[in-house]
C-alpha positions as CSV (number, residue, x, y, z in Angstrom):
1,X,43.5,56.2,8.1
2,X,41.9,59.3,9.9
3,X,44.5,62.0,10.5
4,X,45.0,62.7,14.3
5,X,42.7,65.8,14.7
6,X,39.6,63.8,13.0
7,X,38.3,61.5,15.4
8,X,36.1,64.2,16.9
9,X,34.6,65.5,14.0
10,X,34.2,62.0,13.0
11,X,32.2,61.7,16.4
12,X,30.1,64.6,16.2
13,X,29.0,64.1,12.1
14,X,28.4,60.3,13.5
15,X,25.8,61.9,16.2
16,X,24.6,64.1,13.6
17,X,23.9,61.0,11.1
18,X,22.0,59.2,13.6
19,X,19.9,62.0,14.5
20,X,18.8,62.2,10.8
21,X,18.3,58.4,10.9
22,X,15.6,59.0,13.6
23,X,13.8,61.6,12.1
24,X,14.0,59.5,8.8
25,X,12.1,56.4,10.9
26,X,9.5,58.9,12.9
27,X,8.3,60.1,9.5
28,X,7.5,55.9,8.7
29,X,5.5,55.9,12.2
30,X,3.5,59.7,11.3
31,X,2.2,57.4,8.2
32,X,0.4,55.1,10.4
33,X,0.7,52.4,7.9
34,X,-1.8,54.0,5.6
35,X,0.7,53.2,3.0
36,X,1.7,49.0,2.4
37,X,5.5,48.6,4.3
38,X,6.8,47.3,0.9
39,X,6.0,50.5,-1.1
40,X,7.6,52.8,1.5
41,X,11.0,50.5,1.0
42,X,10.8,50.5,-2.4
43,X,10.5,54.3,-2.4
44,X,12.7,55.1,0.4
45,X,15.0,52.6,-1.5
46,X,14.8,54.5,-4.8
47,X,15.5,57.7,-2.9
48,X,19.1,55.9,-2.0
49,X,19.9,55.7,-5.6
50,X,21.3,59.2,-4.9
51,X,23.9,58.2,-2.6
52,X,25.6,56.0,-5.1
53,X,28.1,57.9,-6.6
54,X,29.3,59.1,-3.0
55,X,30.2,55.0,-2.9
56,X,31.3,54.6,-6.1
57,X,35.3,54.7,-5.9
58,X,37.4,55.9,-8.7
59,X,38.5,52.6,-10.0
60,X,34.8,51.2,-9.6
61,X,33.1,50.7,-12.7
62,X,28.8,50.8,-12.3
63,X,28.7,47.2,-13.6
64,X,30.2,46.5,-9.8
65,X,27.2,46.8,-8.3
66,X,26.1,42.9,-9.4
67,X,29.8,41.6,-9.6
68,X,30.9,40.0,-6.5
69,X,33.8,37.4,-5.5
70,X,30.5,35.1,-3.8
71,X,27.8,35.1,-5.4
72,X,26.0,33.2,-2.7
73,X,26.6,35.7,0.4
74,X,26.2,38.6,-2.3
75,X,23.1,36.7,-3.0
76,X,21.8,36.1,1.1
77,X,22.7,39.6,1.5
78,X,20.2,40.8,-1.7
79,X,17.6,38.9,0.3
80,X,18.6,40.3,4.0
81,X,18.5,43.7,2.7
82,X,15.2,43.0,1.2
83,X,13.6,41.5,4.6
84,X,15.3,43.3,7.2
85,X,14.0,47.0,5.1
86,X,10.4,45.5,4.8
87,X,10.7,44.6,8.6
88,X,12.0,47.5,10.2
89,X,9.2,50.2,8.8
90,X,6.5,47.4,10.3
91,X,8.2,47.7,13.8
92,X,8.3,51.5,13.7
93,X,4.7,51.6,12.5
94,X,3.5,49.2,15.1
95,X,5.6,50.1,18.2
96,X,6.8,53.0,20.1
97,X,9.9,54.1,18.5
98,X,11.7,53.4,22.0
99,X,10.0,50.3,21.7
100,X,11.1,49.8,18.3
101,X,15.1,50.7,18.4
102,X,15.6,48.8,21.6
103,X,14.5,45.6,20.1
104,X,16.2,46.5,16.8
105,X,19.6,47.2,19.2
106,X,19.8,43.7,20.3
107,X,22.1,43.6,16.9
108,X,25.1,43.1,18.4
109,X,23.6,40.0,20.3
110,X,22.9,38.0,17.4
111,X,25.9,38.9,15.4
112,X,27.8,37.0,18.2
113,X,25.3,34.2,18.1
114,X,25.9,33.6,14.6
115,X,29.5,34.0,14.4
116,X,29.9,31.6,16.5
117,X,27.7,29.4,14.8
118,X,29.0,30.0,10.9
119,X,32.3,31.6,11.6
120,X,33.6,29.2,14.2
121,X,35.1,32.4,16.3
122,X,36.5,31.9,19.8
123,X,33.5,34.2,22.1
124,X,34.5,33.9,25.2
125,X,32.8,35.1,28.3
126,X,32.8,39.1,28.1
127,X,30.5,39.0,24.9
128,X,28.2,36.0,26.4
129,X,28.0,38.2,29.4
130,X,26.4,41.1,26.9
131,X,24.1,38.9,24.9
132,X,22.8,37.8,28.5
133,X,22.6,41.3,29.4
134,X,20.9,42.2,26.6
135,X,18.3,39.7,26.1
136,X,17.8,40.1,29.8
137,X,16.6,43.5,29.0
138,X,14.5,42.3,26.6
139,X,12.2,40.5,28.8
140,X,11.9,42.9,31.0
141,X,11.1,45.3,28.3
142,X,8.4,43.0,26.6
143,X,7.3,41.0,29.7
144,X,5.7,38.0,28.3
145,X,3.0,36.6,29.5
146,X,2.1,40.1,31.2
147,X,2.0,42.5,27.9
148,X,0.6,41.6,24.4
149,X,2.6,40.9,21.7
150,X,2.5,42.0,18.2
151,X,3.9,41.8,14.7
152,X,5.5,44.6,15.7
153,X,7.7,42.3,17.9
154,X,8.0,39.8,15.8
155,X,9.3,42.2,12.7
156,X,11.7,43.6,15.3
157,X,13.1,40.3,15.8
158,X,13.3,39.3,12.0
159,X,14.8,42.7,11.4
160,X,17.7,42.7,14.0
161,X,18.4,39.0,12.6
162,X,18.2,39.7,9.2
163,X,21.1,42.8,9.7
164,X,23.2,40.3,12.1
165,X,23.2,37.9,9.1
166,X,24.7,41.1,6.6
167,X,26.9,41.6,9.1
168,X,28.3,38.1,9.5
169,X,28.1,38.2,5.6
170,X,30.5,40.7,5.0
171,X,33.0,39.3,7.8
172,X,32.9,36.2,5.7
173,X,33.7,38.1,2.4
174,X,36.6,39.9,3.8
175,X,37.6,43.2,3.3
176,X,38.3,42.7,-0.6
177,X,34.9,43.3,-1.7
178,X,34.0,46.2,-3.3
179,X,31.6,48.7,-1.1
180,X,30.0,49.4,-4.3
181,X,29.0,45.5,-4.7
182,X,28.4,45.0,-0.6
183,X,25.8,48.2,-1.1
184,X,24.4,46.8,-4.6
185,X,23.1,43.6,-3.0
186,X,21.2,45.5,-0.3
187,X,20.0,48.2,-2.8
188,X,18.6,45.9,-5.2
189,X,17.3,43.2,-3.1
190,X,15.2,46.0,-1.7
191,X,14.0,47.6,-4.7
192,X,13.1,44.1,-6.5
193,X,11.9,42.8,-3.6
194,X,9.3,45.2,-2.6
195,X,8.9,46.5,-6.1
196,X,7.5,42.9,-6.9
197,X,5.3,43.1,-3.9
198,X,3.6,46.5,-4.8
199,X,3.1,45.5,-7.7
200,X,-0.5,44.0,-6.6
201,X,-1.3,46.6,-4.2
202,X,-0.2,49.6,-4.8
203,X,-2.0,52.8,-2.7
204,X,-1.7,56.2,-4.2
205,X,-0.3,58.4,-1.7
206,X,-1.6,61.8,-0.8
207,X,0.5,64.8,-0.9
208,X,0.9,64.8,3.3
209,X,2.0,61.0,2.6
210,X,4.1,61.8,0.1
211,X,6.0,64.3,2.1
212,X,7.0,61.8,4.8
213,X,7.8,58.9,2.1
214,X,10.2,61.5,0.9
215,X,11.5,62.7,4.2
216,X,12.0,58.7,5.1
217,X,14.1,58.2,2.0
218,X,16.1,61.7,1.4
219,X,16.7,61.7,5.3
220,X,17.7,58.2,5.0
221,X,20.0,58.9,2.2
222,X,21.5,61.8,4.1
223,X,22.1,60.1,7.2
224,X,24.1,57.1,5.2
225,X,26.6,60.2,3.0
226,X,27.0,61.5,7.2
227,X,27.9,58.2,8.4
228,X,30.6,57.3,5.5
229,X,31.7,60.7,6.5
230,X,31.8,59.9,10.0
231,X,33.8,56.7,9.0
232,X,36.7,58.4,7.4
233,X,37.3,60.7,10.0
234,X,37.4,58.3,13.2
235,X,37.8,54.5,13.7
236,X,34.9,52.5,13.5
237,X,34.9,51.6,17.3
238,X,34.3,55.5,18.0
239,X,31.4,55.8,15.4
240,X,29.3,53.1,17.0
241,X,28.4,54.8,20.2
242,X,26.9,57.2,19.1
243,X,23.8,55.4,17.3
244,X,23.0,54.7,21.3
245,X,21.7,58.5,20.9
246,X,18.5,57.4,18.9
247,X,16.8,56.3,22.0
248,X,17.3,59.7,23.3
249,X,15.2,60.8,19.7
250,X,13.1,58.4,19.8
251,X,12.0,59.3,23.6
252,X,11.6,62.7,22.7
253,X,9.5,61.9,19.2
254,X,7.3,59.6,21.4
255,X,6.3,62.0,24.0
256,X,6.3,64.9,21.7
257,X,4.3,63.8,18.9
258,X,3.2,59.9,19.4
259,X,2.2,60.2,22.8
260,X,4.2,57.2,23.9
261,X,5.0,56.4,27.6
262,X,8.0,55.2,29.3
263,X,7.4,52.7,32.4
264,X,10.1,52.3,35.4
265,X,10.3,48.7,33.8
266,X,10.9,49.5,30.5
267,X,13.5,52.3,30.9
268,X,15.2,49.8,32.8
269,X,15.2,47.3,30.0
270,X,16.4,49.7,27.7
271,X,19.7,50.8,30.2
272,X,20.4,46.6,29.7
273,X,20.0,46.9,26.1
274,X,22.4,49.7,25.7
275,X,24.8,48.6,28.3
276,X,24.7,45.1,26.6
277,X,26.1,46.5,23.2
278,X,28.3,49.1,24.9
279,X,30.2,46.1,26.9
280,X,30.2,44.5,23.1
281,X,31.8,47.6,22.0
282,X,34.5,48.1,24.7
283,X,35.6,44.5,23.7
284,X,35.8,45.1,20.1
285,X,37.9,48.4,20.7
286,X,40.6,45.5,22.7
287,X,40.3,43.3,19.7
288,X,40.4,44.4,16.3
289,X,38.2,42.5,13.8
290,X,38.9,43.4,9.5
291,X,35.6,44.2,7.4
292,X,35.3,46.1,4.4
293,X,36.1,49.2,3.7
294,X,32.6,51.5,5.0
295,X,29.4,50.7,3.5
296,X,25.9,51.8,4.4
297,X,23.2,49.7,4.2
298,X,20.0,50.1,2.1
299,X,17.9,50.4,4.5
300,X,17.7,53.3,7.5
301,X,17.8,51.3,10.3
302,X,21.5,51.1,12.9
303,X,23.5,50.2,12.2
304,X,24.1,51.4,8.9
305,X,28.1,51.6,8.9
306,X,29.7,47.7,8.3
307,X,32.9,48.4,9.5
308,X,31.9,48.6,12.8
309,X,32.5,45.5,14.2
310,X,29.8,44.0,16.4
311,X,30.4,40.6,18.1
């Protein structure tokens, strides 16, 4: 348990994590997609190799990584890793990164959709009232039938669902699996995955590329050590917040350097979005929900820490 004088540090590293997480995705949208999505996972993947012995616990052997108490959920999870990687560098080299994070921030929605669907849990109206508020803002953030949509969108969508399904995933395993195993299955679904997909196109990146497939997977790696830190030192239900502060980076990043615009509309979408999982938030802090012990995900997109409970 964090000691009484931690819960700010916790906060501030937390803030600090995510603002290395959003300088890890603007360096996938400065590539352009001049390099395949499924090399730049498996790269930035290979780069999170480093963070492994900082989730390896003292009783964890290395052979944990593959052992698991389910070997079906450890299983979906090696494949949600895998797809929700792939599909979270396509929306943040298609989209505006504002764009791109408030679609990817309708997480908490669909984490309640599905625990209600697979877990059986009681939702009652509070959450329903943010997954209305939050899909709300979604249409008025992509207003169909007046904007064009893209696979940007549509890997937005498969990537918020494919880290609401880890999530539910690890609620069903309980807290008595091993980090070391809940990270394995995302690390390794990853790397396989996209390895097996480079394998029949692979680009040879130039040394500018190479730069920012190493800043995506070092920064990436760095932000997930900050947020187990964060995790220690404060309660879960203070280290979410702060991943709202990405929109702030990614509003800066897009008028700064992608020359990305903000419409009246669209900002107002977004303050749904964010409201949406802030209400979803408030009610987790009233109602405690058991996951296991912190684990980041593979992959660089929020939110990374699993024992922040989201429906």
């Amino acid at each position: 348990m964090p000691s009484s004088a931690s819960p700010l540090r916790g906060v501030l590293v937390a803030f600090a994590a995510y603002a290395v997480f959003a300088f890890s995705d603007a360096s996938i949208k400065i590539l352009h997609g001049a390099i395949p999505a499924y090399q730049i996972a498996f790269l930035g993947c290979a780069f999170g190799i480093v963070v492994l012995p900082f989730i390896k616990g003292k009783d964890d052997s290395w052979t944990d990584l593959v052992k698991t108490s389910n070997r079906t959920l450890w299983m979906l999870r090696f494949a949600c890793g895998a797809i929700g990687a792939i599909a979270s560098i396509i929306t943040f080299t298609k989209l505006p990164m504002a764009e791109a994070f408030c679609l990817l921030f309708l997480l908490p929605s669909f984490v309640t959709i599905l625990s209600v669907i697979f877990l059986k849990e009681d939702v009652r109206w509070q959450r329903w009232t943010a997954v209305i508020v939050g899909f709300a803002g979604v249409l008025i953030v992509l207003r169909p039938g007046f904007r064009e949509l893209s696979v940007g969108h549509l890997a937005a969508a498969i990537g918020g669902i494919s880290a609401a399904i880890s999530i539910v995933i690890l609620r069903a395993m309980g807290p008595a699996e091993k980090r070391l195993s809940l990270y394995g299955a995302g690390l390794l679904g990853t790397l396989i995955v996209s390895g097996l997909l480079m394998v029949s196109n692979i680009a040879v990146p130039t040394a500018r590329e190479w730069f920012f497939i190493a800043s995506y997977g070092i920064l990436g790696a760095i932000g997930n050590v900050l947020l187990m830190t964060a995790a220690r030192l404060a309660p879960a239900n203070l280290v979410a917040p702060p991943q709202y502060s990405q929109m702030i980076w990614a509003i800066a990043f897009g008028y700064l350097i992608f020359d990305d615009t903000i419409d009246l509309p669209m900002a107002g979408g977004i303050a749904l979005i964010i409201c949406s999982g802030l209400l979803t938030l408030v009610r987790e802090r009233k109602r405690g929900t058991p996951l296991p012990t912190a684990v980041v995900s593979s992959d660089n997109q929020a939110p990374a820490v699993t024992t922040v409970a989201t429906d």
